[in-house]
C-alpha positions in Angstrom: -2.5 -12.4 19.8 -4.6 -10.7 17.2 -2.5 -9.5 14.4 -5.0 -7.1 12.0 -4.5 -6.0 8.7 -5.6 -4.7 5.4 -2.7 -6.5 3.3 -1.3 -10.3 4.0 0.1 -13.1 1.3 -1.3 -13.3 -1.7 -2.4 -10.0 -1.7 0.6 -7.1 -0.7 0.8 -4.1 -2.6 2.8 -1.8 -0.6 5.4 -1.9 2.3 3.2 -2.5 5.6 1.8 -5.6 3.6 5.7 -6.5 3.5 6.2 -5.8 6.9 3.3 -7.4 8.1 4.0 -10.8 6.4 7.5 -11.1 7.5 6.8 -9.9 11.1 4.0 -12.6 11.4 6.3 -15.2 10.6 9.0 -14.3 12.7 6.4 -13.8 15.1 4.9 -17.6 14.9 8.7 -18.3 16.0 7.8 -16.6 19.6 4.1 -16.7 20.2 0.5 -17.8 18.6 -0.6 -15.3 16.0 -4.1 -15.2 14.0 -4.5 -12.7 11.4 -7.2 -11.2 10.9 -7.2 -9.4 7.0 -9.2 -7.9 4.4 -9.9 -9.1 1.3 -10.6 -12.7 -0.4 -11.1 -15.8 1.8 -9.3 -19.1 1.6 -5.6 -18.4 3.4 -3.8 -20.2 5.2 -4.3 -21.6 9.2 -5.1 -18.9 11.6 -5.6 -16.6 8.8 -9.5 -15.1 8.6 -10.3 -12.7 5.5 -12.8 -10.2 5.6 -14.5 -8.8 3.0 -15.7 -4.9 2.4 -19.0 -4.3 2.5 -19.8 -3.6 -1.0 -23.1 -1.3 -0.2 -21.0 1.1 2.3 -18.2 0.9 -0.3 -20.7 2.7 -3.0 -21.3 5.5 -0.9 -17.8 5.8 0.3 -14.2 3.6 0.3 -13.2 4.5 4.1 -16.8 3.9 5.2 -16.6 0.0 3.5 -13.7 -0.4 5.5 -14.7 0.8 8.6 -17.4 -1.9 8.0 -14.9 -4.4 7.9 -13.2 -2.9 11.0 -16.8 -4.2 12.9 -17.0 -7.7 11.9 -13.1 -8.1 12.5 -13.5 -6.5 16.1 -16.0 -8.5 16.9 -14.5 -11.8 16.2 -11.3 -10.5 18.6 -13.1 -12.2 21.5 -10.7 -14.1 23.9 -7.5 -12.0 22.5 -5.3 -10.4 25.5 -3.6 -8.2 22.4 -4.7 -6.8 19.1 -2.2 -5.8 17.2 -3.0 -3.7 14.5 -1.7 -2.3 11.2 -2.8 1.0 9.0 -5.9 2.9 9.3 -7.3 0.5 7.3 -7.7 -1.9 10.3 -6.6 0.5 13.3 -10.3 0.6 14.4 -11.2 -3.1 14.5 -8.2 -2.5 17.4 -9.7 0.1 18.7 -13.0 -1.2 19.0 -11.7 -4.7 20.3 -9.5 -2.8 23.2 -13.0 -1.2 24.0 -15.5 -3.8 23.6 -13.3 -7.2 24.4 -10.5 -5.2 27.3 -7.8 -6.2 24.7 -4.8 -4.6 24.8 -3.8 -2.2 21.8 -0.6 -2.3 20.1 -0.5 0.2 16.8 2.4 0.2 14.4 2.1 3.0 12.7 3.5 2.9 8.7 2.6 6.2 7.7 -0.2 8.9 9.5 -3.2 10.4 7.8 -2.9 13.9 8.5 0.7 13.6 6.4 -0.7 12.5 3.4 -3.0 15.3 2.3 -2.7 14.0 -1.6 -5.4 11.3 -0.2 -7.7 13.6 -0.4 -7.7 13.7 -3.9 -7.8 10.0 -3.8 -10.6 9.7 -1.1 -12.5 12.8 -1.1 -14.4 12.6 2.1 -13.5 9.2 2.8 -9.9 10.8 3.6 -11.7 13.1 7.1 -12.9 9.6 7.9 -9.6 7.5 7.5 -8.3 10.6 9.5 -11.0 10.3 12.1 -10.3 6.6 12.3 -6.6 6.7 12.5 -6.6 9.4 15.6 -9.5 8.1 17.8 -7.3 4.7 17.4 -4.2 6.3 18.7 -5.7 8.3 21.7 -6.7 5.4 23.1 -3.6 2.5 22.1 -2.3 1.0 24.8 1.4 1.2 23.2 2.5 2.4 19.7 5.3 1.5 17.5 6.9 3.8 15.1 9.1 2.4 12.2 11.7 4.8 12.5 12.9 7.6 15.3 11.6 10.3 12.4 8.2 8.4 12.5 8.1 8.9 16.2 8.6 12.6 16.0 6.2 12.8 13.3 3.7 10.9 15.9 4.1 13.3 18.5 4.2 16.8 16.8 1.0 15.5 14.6 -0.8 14.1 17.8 0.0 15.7 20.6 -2.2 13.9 23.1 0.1 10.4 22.7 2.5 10.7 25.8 6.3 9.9 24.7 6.2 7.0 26.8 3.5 5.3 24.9 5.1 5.4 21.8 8.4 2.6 21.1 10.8 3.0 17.9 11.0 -0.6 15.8 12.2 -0.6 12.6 11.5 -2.8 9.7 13.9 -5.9 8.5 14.6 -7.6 5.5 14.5 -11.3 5.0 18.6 -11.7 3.9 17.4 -14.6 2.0 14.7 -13.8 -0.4 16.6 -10.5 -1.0 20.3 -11.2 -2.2 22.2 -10.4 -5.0 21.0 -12.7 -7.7 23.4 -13.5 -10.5 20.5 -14.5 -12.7 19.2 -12.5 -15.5 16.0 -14.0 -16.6 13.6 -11.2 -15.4 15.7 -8.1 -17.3 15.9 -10.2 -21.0 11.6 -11.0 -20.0 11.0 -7.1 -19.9 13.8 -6.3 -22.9 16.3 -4.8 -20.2 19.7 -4.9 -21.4 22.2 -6.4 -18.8 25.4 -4.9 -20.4 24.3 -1.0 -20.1 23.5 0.9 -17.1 19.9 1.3 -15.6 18.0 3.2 -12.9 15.2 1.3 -11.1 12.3 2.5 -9.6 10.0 0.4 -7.3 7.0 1.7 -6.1 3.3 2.8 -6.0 2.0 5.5 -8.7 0.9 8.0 -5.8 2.0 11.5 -4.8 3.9 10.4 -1.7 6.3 7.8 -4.2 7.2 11.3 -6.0 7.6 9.3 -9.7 7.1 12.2 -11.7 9.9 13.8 -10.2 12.4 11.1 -11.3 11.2 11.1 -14.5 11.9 14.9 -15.0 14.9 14.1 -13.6 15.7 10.9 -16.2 16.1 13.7 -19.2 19.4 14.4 -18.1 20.9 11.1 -17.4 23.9 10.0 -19.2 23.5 8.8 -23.0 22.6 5.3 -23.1 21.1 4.8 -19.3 18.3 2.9 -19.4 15.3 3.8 -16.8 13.3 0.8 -15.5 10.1 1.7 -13.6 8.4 -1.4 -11.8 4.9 0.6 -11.1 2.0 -0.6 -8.8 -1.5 0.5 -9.5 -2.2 4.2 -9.5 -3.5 5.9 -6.5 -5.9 8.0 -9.2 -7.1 8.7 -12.4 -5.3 12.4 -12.2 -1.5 10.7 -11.1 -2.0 8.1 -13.7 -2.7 10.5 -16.1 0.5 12.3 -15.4 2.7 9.4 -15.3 1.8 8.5 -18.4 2.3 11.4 -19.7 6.0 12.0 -18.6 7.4 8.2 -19.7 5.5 9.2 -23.2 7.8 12.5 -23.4 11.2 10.5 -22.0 10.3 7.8 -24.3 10.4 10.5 -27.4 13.7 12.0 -26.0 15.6 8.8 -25.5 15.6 5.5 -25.7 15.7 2.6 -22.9 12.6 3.7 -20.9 11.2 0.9 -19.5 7.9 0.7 -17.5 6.5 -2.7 -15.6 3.1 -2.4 -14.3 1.6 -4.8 -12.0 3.2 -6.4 -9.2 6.3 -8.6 -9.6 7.5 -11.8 -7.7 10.4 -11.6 -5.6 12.3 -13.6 -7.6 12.2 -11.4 -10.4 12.2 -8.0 -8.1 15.6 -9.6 -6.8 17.4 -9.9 -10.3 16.1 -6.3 -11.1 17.6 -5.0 -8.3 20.9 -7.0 -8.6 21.6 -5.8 -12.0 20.9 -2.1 -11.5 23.6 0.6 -11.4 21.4 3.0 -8.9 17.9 2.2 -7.2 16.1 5.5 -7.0 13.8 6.3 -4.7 12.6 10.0 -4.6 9.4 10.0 -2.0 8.3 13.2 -1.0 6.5 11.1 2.2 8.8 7.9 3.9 8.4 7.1 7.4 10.8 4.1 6.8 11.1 3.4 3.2 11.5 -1.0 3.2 12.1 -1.2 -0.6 15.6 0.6 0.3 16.2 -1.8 2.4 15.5 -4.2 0.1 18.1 -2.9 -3.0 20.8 -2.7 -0.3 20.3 -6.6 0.4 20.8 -7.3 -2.9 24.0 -5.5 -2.9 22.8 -2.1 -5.2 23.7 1.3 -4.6 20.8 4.0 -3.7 19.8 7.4 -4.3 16.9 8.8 -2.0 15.3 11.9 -1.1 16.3 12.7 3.0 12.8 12.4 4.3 11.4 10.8 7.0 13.0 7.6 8.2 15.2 7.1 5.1 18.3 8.4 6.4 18.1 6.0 9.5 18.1 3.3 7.0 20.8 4.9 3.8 23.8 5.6 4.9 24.9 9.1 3.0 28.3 8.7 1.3 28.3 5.3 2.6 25.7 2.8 1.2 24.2 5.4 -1.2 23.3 9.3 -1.8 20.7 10.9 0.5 19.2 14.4 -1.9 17.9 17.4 0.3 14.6 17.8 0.6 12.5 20.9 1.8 8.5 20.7 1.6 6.1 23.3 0.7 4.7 25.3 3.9 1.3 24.3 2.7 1.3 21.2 4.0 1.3 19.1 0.2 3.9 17.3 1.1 5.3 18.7 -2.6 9.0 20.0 -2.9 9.1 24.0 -2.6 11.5 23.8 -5.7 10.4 21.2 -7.5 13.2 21.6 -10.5 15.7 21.9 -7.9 14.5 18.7 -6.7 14.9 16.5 -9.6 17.8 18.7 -10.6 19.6 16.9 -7.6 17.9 13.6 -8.2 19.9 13.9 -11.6 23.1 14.7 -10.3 23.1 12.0 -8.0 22.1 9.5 -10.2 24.4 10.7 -12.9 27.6 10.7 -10.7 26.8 7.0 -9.4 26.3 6.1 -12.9 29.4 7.5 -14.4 31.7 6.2 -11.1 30.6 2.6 -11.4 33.2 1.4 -8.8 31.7 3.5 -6.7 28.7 2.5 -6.8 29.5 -1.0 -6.6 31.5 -0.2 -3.0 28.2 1.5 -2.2 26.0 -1.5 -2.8 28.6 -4.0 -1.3 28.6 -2.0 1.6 24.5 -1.5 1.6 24.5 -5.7 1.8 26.2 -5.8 5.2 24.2 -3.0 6.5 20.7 -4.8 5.7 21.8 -7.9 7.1 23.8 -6.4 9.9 21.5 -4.3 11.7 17.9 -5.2 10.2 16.2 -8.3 10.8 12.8 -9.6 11.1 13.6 -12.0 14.1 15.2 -9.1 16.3 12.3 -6.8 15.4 9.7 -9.7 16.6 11.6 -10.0 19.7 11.1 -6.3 20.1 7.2 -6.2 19.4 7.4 -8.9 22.2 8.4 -6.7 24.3 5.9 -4.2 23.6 3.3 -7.0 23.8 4.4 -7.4 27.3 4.1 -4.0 28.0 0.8 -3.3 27.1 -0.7 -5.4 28.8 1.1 -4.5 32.4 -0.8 -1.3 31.2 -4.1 -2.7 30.2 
């Protein structure tokens, strides 16, 4: 089996590159996998990295990775199943079900035509990542969906996928590498203060992550909060801008603002998330939303918006605090009352924070559901399954 993706270890920036990581090793458990990946070369056994194509990248970003998508297709000889990962690499599938008689398998982490912020990020390149992403799904053999909302999602935005093409698996968590972690190492590094309070934030500086709602939001949290934002690279010059912009006014209103850019290790991602009285994540866009996942493992209580799949994986009132969320009609993906929005961010946050037993119940309880009814190994034994089916259809 062909396994083909943009992300894979060392370089993850997001949650497919998560999910792809852990389900190839729980995978290797059950069946040969090679991985087939963009970026630099020099991985690991079975592991073949492709590079962009630097002279279609100048002209556009999708078209460089459609590039890629060629040479990766074309090395797919011999596989009875591609699987593959993002619209990034969903057309080296496409083209190997076409050109080799592979079977298609899609997992689908987010779709295209949801995400209209891309375009600001993309310009044309987002009708092409578009184009790529639907001619890839009309023709998959079998597609997986990380949550039941992501499934609904699938078929209302693509209407030409029967039902019975499309299987719900969600993402797991590795119980191990995210645990509650005693340790405080990582908070002293960054200047956090382990005796007060703290919101984190994990995530991507991009529209769909909706940051600069939390931080409108952080103005009214209790006196003597401290706000910790772990922040990945920003989709664009405008969101980065803005960002910036909004820790610079919190930082002149109070104190305890803390932002990390860059990706972390686990290890230090792991104490951060230990330690925190909430973990905060207010996406406008979340067909699954791992990182949640990963806060309840290590035993933290959460506060999310109710979007997408994120309510299959928070339980409200149980393992944290789902906020309402209604979208624009204009298909932004942006809150129709934004300061309504982070109004109820604020309130949710602020009533975890000042009912610290509560929250600790919440996080206690988040720990059982993580390692209770997410796992890696059952969600490989699933994609198995799928596997299987495909090909009885191929």
């Amino acid at each position: 089996m062909d396994l083909l993706t943009r992300e894979y270890p060392p370089e993850i920036y997001g949650g497919a590159g998560v999910h792809v990581a852990e389900l190839t090793r729980a995978l290797r458990r059950l069946t040969d996998v090679r991985v087939r990946c963009l970026g630099e070369p020099g991985r690991e056994k079975d592991v073949t990295a492709y590079q962009v194509d630097a002279e279609l990248a100048a002209a556009d970003a999708a078209l460089g990775f459609l590039g890629a998508n060629l040479a990766m297709a074309r090395d797919c000889a011999g596989a009875a199943v591609v699987h593959s990962h993002t619209w990034y690499a969903d057309m080296a599938g496409h083209l190997a079900r076409t050109l080799h008689g592979a079977a298609h398998v899609m997992t689908m982490h987010s779709l295209e035509p949801l995400r209209p912020w891309k375009a600001e990020q993309l310009g044309g390149g987002y009708a092409l990542s578009s184009w790529m992403e639907g001619a890839a799904i009309g023709a998959a053999d079998r597609i997986v969906a990380v949550s039941a909302a992501m499934r609904e999602d699938i078929l209302r935005v693509y209407p030409q996928v029967e039902p019975e093409r499309v299987r719900v698996i969600h993402n797991g968590i590795d119980p191990d590498a995210y645990r509650p972690d005693p340790r405080t190492d990582a908070l002293h590094r960054h200047g956090i203060d382990p005796a007060r309070p703290y919101v984190l934030f994990v995530g991507r500086v991009t529209r769909q992550k909706g940051l600069p709602h939390l931080l409108r939001a952080a103005f009214g949290l209790p006196p003597g909060t401290q706000l910790v934002l772990c922040c990945g690279q920003p989709d664009t010059p405008e969101i980065a801008a803005e960002v910036t912009a909004l820790v610079e006014e919190l930082r002149a209103a109070r104190e305890g603002v803390f932002r990390i850019d860059g990706m972390l290790d686990t290890t230090s991602v792991r104490q951060l998330l230990t330690h925190a009285t909430v973990f905060v994540c207010p996406s406008v866009y979340e067909p699954m939303g791992i990182v949640n996942l990963e806060a309840m493992a290590c035993g933290t209580a959460v506060v999310a918006s109710a979007v997408g799949g994120i309510p299959e994986v928070v339980a409200d009132g149980g393992t944290g605090t789902l906020v309402g969320f209604e979208a624009v009609p204009d298909a932004t993906g942006e809150p129709a009352d934004p300061a309504k929005f982070a109004e109820q961010l604020g309130c949710a946050m602020t009533e975890l924070i000042d009912d610290p037993e509560r929250a600790e119940r919440f996080g206690a309880a988040g720990r059982e559901r993580a390692v209770t009814h997410f796992s890696w190994d059952r969600a490989a034994e699933r994609t198995m399954r799928v596997y299987a089916e495909a090909r009885a259809v191929r």
